[in-house]
N, C-alpha and C positions, 0 to 999 in steps of 0.2 A: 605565280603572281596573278591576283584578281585584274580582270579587265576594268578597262578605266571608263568611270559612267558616264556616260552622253545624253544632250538635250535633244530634241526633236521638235525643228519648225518646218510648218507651211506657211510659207509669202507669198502673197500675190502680188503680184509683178508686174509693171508697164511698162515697157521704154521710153511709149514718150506721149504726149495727151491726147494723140491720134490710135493710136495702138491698141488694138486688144489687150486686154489682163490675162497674166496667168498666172496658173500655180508652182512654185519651185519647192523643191525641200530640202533642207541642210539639217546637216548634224553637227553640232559644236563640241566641245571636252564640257564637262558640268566640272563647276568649281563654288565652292561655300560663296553664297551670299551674293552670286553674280544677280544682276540685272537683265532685264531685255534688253537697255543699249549695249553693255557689255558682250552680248553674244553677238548682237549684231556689229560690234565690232571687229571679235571674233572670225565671223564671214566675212568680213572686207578685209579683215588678214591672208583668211585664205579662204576666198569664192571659189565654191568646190559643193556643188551639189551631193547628194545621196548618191547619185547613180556612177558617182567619182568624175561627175563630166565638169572641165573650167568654164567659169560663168562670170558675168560681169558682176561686178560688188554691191551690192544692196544700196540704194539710197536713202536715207531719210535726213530727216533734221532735227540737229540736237543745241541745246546751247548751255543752260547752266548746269542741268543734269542735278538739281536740286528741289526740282517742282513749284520753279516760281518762273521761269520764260514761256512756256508755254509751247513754243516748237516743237517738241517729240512727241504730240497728240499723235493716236491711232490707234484701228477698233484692233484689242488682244484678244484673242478670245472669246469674239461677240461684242467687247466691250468697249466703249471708247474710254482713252483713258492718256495718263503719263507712262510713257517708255520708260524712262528713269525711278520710276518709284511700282513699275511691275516688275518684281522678284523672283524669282527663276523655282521656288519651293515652294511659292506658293500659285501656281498655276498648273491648270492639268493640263498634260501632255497628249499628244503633239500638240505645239503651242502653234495658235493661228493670227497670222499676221496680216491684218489688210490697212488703207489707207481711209479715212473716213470719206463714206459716199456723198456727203450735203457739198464738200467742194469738190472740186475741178481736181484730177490728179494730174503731179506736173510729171511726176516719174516713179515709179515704185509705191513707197510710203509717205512719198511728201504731196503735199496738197497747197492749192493756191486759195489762201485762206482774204482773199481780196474781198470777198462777199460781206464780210463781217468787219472789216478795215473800214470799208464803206458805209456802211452802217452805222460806224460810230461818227463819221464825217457827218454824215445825214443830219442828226438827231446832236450834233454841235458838243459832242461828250469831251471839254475842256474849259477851263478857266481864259477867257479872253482877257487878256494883259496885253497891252502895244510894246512896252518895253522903253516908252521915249522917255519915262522920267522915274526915279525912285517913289515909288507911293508909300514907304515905311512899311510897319511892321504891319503883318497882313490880320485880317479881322481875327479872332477870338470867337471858338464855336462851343456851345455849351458842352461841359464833360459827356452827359449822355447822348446828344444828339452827336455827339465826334465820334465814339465808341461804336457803335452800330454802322456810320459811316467808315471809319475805317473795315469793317468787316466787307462794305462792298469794292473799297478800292484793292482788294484783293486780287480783283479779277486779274487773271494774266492773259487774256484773251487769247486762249488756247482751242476754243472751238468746240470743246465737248461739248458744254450743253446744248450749241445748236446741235452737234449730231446727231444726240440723242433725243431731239424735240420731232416729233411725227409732223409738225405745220410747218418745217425747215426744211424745203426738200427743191427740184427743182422747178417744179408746178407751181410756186408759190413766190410771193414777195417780202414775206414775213421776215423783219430784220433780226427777230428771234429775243432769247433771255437776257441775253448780256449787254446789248446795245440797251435794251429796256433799263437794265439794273443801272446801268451807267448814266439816265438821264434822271434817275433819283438820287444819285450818288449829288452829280451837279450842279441839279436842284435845288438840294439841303446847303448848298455852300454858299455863305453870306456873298461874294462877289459873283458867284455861279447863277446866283438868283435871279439876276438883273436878265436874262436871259431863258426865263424857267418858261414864259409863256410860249414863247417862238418854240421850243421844244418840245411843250406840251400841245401843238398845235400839228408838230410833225410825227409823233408818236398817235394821235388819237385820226391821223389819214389812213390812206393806202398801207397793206403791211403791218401797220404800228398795234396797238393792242388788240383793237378786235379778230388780229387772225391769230390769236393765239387758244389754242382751246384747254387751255387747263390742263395736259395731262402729267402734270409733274415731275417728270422726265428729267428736268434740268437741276433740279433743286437736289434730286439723289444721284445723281451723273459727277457733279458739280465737284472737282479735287480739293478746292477749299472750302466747300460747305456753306456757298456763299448763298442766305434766306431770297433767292432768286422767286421764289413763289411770292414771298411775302414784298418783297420792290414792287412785283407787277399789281398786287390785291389796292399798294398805296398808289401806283400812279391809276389806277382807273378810278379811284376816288378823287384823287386830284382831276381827271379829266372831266370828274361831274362836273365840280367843280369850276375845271374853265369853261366848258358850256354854259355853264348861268351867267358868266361872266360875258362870255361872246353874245349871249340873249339877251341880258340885259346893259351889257354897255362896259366901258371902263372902270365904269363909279360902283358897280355892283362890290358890296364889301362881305366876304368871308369870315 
């Protein structure tokens, strides 16, 4: 009887946000078409290091396992990425596990992803509605401007693309790609609009576009391919924009 073939991970490991990192390694059973959460399942079946020693179960955070929640981000392989949609044949072996370093690790592979929460508080990335009265059926946005827009409400704000941004780090206040893409998202939206300057006013401060230096990092990182380059190219033209507008007054007309 052929032996039965096994995966091979390094994790690096926290106990707790005070704590040194380390490196553990585990072997799981290889099975068709498993997953990285899958294995890591696997080890919290049975937390059992290489060296046969009992360890405590791997943390992370999983939620739809469809790559639309956004929770099971972390770098595989060098790579930031979806747990759930890295596939066990298509990565090279020993598989390396760590927790993305732009936030705060709470334990293991989970990260406190509050940096980015914040961000979109900042920068107002919502539709302000009070909720006191029915306002009917909501505006009507033209076919092609909806289409491209849906393409950025994509985002699941999963955090890769900050990971992957070199100006996202902790020396810095840059509130990153996806906060950005998300005040063009709504901005384009007829009710979102009423609100586009204050936004445009918080993005063009501290942080906001000019600490971003272009290296495109987020736009190929990105698990839904969301044109992150091309948000930031349109709001720094809008931010000319409200400059003229702030220089020459309210009345200045575009």
């Amino acid at each position: 009887m052929s032996e039965q073939k096994t995966v091979k991970f390094i994790i690096t490991r926290q106990d707790s946000p005070e704590d040194q990192p380390y490196q553990e390694e585990f072997t799981v059973p290889y099975r068709k078409n498993m997953n990285v959460i899958s294995a890591l399942m696997e080890i919290r079946r049975n937390p059992q290091n290489t060296e046969g020693k009992e360890t405590t179960p791997v943390f992370w955070e999983m939620g739809c396992l469809e790559e639309v929640c956004g929770a099971c981000s972390m770098v595989i392989n060098g790579k930031p990425r979806q747990a759930c949609t890295a596939l066990i044949d298509q990565l090279e072996q020993p598989i390396k596990l760590e927790p993305m370093n732009t936030f705060p690790v709470v334990r293991d592979l989970t990260v406190d992803r509050s940096r980015m929460f914040d961000s979109l508080k900042k920068v107002k990335a919502w539709i302000p509605i009070d909720g006191t009265y029915d306002l009917g059926p909501g505006p009507r946005m033209a076919e092609s401007k909806r289409q491209w827009a849906y393409e950025l409400s994509k985002c699941m704000t999963c955090g890769v693309c900050l990971e992957a941004c070199p100006n996202v780090n902790s020396s810095s206040n840059f509130i990153g790609p996806a906060p950005l893409s998300q005040v063009r998202l709504f901005n384009s939206h007829p009710t979102g609009e009423f609100h586009k300057a204050e936004r445009m006013e918080t993005i063009m401060g501290d942080g906001g576009l000019a600490n971003c230096g272009n290296s495109q990092n987020c736009v190929q990182s990105c698990p839904k391919g969301i044109p992150l380059t091309t948000s930031i190219a349109a709001l720094n033209r809008e931010a000319t924009l409200q400059s003229f507008k702030n220089f020459f007054g309210s009345d200045y007309n575009n």
